[in-house]
C-alpha positions in Angstrom: 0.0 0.0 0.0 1.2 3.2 -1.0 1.6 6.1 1.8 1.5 9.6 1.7 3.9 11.6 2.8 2.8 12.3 6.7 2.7 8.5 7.2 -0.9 7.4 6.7 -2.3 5.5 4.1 -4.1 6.7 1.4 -7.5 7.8 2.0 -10.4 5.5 1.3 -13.7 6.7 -1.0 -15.6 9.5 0.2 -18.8 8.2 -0.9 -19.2 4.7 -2.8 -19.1 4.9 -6.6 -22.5 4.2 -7.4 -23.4 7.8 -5.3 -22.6 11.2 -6.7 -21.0 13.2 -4.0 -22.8 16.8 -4.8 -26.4 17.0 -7.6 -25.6 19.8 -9.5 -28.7 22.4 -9.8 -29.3 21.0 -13.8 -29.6 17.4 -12.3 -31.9 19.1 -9.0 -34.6 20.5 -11.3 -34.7 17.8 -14.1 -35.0 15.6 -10.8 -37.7 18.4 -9.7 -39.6 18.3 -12.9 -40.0 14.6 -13.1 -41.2 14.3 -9.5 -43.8 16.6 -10.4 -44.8 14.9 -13.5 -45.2 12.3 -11.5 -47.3 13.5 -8.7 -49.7 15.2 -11.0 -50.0 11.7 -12.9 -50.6 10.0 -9.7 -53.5 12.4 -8.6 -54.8 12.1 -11.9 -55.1 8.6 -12.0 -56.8 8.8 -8.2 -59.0 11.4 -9.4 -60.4 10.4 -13.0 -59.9 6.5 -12.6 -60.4 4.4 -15.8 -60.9 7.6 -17.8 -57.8 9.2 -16.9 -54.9 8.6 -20.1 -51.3 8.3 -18.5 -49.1 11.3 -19.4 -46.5 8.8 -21.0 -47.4 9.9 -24.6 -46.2 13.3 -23.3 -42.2 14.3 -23.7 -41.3 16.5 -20.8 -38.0 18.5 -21.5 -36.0 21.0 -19.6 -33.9 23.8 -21.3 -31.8 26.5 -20.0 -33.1 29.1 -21.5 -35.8 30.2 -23.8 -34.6 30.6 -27.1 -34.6 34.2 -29.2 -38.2 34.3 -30.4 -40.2 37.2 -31.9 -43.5 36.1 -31.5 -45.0 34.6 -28.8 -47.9 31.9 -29.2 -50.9 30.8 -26.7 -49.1 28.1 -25.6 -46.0 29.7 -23.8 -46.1 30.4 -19.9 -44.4 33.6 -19.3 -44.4 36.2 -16.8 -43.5 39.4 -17.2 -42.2 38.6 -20.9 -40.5 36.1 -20.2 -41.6 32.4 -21.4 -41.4 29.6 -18.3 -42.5 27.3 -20.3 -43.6 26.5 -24.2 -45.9 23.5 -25.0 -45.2 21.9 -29.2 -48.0 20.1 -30.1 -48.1 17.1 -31.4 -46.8 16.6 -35.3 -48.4 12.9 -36.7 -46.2 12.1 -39.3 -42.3 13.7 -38.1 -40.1 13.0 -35.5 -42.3 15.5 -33.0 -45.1 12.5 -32.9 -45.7 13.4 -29.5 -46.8 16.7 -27.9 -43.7 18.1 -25.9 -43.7 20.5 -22.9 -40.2 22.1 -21.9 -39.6 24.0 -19.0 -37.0 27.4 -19.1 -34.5 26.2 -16.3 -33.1 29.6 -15.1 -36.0 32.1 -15.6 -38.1 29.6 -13.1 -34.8 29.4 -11.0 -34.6 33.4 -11.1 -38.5 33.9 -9.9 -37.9 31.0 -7.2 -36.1 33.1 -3.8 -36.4 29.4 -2.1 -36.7 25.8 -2.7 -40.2 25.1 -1.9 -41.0 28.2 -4.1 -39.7 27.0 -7.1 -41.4 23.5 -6.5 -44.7 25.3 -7.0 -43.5 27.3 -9.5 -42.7 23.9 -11.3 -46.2 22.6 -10.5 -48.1 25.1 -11.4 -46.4 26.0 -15.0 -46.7 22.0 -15.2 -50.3 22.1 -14.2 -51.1 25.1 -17.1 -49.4 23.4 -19.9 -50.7 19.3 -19.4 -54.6 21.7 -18.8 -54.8 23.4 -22.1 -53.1 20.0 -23.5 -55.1 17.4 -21.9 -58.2 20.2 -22.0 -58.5 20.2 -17.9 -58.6 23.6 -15.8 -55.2 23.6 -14.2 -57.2 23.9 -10.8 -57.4 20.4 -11.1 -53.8 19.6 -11.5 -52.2 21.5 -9.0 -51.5 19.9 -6.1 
């Protein structure tokens, strides 16, 4: 065994391999997003029972930032001018088969002054876009 030089062996791991010492923020809100997805799939399940379509026909996506855009359409979340969120419906025929909701990391992350602020930010730009996909009040949704 090798030593170093006061002596002492070489340190051991700090953490085992299959554990990431630190989640960086980009891994913290794509791990935030998905929870929420989750959750609102679960209470819509609960709530609708055998009517209720999962959400797995749904890409979910998470960007920095929104990109330069001129116009802005219905189905962008913004506040104060600036998009949280953009819904792309559904192209049959092309790659964008599915309908696709992304979420603008750092203007939610900018709006957010803690972290169970920006969780129901998350939610409730989540709840708007899957109501005016799926057609639901986002009342219904938020949880």
């Amino acid at each position: 065994m090798r030593r170093d030089r006061h002596g002492r062996g070489m340190r051991g791991p700090l953490a085992p391999r299959a554990l990431p010492l630190r989640r960086t923020p980009v891994e913290q809100f794509d791990t935030l997003v998905m929870d929420s997805v989750a959750e609102i799939e679960r209470r819509l399940a609960d709530s609708l029972g055998s009517k209720f379509t999962d959400l797995r026909h749904i890409e979910f996506a998470v960007d920095e930032v929104p990109p330069e855009s001129q116009h802005y359409d219905a189905d962008i979340v913004e506040d104060r001018g600036v998009p949280l969120s953009k819904l792309y419906p559904a192209q049959p025929g092309t790659v964008a088969a599915a309908p696709r909701i992304v979420l603008y990391r750092r203007p939610i992350e900018l709006r957010a002054e803690g972290k169970a602020e920006m969780e129901g930010l998350v939610r409730s730009v989540l709840a708007e876009q899957l109501g005016s996909l799926l057609g639901l009040p986002p009342e219904d949704l938020e949880f």
